[in-house]
N, C-alpha and C positions, 0 to 999 in steps of 0.2 A: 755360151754353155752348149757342150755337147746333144745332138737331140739322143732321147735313150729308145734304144730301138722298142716297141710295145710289148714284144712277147718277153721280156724280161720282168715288168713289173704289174701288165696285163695281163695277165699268165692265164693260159690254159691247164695251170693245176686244179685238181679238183674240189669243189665245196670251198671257192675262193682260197685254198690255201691256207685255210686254219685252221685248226689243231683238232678245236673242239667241233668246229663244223662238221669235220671228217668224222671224229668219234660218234657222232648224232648219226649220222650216216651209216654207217657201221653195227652200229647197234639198230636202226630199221632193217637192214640188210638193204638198203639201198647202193651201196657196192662193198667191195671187200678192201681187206688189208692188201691183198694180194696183187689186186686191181690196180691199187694204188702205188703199190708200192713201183711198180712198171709204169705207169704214168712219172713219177718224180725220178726215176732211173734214167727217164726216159729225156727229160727237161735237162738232168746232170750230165750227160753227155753230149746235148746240145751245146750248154751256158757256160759250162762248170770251168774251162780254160777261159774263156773271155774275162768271166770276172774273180777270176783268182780262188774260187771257194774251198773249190775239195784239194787234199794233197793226195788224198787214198781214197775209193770207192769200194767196198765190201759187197756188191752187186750177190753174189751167193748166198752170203750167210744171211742177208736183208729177205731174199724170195724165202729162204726156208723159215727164217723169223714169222716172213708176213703167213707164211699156211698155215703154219703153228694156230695164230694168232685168228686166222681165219675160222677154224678151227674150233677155236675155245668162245668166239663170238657166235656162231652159230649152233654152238651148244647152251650158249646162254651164260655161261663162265668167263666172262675175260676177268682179265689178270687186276684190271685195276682203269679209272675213267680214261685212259687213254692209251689203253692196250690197242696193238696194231699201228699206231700214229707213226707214221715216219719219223726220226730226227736224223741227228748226225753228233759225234763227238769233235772237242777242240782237240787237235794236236797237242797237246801239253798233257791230256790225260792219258795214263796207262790203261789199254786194254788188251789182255789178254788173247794173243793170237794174231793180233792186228799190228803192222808196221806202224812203230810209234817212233817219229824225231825230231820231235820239239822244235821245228823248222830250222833245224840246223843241219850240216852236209857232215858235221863231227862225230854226231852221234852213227850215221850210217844206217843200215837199215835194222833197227832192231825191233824183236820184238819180244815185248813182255808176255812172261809166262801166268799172270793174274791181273786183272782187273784194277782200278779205283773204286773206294767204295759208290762214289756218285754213277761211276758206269754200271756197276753190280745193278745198284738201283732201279737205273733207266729200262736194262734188262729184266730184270723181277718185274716191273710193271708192265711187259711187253709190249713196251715200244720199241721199232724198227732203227736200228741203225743202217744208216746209208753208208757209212765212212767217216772219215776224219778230215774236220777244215781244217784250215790254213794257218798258222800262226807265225811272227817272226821269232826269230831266233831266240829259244828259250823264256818266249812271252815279253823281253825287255822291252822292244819298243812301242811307241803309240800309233805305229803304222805297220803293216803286214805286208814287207817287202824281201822274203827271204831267199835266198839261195835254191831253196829245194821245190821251189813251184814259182807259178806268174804271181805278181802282185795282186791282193786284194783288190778290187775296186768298187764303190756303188752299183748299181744299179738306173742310179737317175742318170750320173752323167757319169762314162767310162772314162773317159781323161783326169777324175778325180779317184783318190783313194780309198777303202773302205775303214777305214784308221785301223788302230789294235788296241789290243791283241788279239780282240777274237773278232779280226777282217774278214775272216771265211767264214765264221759261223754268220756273220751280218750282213755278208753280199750272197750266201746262202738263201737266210730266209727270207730278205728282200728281193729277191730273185726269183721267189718260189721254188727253190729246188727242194727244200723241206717246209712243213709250215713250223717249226721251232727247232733252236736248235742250243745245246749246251756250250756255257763259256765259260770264262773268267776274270776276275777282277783283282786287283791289288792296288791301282791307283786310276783308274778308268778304265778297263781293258773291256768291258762290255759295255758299257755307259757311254764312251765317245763314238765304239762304231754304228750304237743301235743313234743316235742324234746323226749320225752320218747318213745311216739309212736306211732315217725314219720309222725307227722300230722301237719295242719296247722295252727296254733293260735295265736288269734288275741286279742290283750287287745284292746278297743278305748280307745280314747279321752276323760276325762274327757266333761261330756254332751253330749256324743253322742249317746248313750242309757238311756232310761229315770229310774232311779231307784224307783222313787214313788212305791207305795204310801207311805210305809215306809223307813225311810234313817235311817236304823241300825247303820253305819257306818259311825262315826262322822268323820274321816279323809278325806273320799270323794275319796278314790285312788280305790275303786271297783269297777268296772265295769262288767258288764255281756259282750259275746261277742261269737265267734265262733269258734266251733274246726270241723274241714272240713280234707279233703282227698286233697282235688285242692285248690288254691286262688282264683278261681271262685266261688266254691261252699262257700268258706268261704265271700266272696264278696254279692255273692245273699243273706246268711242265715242273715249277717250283714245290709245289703239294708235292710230285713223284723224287723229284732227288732231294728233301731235305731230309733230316732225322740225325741223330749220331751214331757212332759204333763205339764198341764198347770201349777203344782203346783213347778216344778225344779227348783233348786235357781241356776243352771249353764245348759247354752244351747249351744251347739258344732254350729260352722258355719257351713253353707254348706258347700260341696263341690264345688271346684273354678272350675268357670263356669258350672256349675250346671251339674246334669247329676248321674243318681246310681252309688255307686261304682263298680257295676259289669259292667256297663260301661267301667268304665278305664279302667281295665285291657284290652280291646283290644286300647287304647288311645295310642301313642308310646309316653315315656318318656319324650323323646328328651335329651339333656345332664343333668347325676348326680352327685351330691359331696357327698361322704362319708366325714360322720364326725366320727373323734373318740378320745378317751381320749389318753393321754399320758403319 
């Protein structure tokens, strides 16, 4: 096995690289969004070709995000528990102004003139987009090996792959070039790369992220969702992109007795039953 060089998974990001640590942070004024967000710009230029992450870096509109953002925290307003935070979006989602090609050389460089409602989202809560990760071609396969950038790869060992679909968002925040970053799922597309590398990921619930405006996918098994460091931080990223829009033909319930899901996680259990096949 490959040795993986340290500053990939040692990372000199800051407040270890998580989510919420940084938001803690932030709200003491012990450094800013802005700080930050030049720190992780900073590791993305470094890492970001080694290990396949980014296809597109939005470096401008991230600085002026993060003043914003700066801004409304030292007025005491932020936007929402994890305004300021860096992320990144999956290549599969539409945003508005940003070269989006679904890791395909077909599509060319286009760019959508509105949003996903999950990007809308991430923006409302003012959180920092960095750019857009990596994905194969159209999200089809279980590996992130496309035409329009370097292959996805871990972070432990770079001879190995970061799977798919969302290889970039997973060799991202294992990397620390972001500390969370948005995927998706339809038959493992976050769940094998975060097991890949060592991260946390999370498919919802059919309706509990809204997929508007477009529903490409006539099966309805994709979901967008979170690949995180902690299940806290994958808890808050989740809290910020779910919800519905008005137009979803499937809306998730609440959660019982209401409350974020980053809530629960300090909730005690109380007694569980595994279930499993036989």
């Amino acid at each position: 096995m490959t040795a993986t060089p340290p500053s990939y998974v040692d990372s000199s990001a800051p407040y270890g690289g998580t989510a919420l640590a940084l938001a803690d942070a932030f709200r003491a004024l012990d450094t800013t969004p802005t700080e930050a967000v030049e720190v992780f710009l900073s590791r993305i230029e470094e890492h970001s070709e080694a290990l396949g992450a980014f296809v597109t870096v939005t470096a401008d509109a991230a600085r002026s995000a993060a003043a914003a953002s700066t801004d409304r925290i030292r007025r005491g307003v932020p936007l929402s528990r994890l305004d300021g935070v860096p992320t990144a979006i999956k290549d599969l989602a539409l945003t508005a102004g940003v070269v989006t090609r679904f890791g395909s050389t077909a599509v060319g460089d286009y760019v959508p003139p509105f949003s996903d409602e999950v990007v809308r989202r991430v923006a409302a809560a003012g959180m920092v987009s960095l750019g857009k990760t990596n994905t194969p071609e159209f999200g089809c396969p279980c590996y992130t090996e496309p035409d329009v950038a370097p292959p996805a790869r871990t972070p432990y060992d770079l001879d190995r792959g970061a799977a798919g679909s969302s290889g970039g968002a997973a060799a991202a925040v294992a990397g620390s070039l972001v500390p969370v970053a948005h995927g998706s799922d339809g038959g493992g597309s976050i769940r094998i790369p975060a097991s890949v590398c060592g991260l946390v990921g999370f498919k919802p619930s059919r309706g509990m992220v809204s997929r508007a405006p477009i529903y490409g996918d006539i099966s309805g098994l994709s979901m967008s969702g979170p690949l995180a460091r902690t299940v806290r931080d994958s808890a808050a990223f989740l809290d910020v992109m779910a919800g519905p829009a008005p137009t979803d033909a499937v809306w998730a319930a609440p959660t019982r007795d209401g409350g974020d899901l980053l809530d629960w996680c300090d909730r005690d259990p109380g007694r569980l039953r595994v279930g499993r096949f036989a």
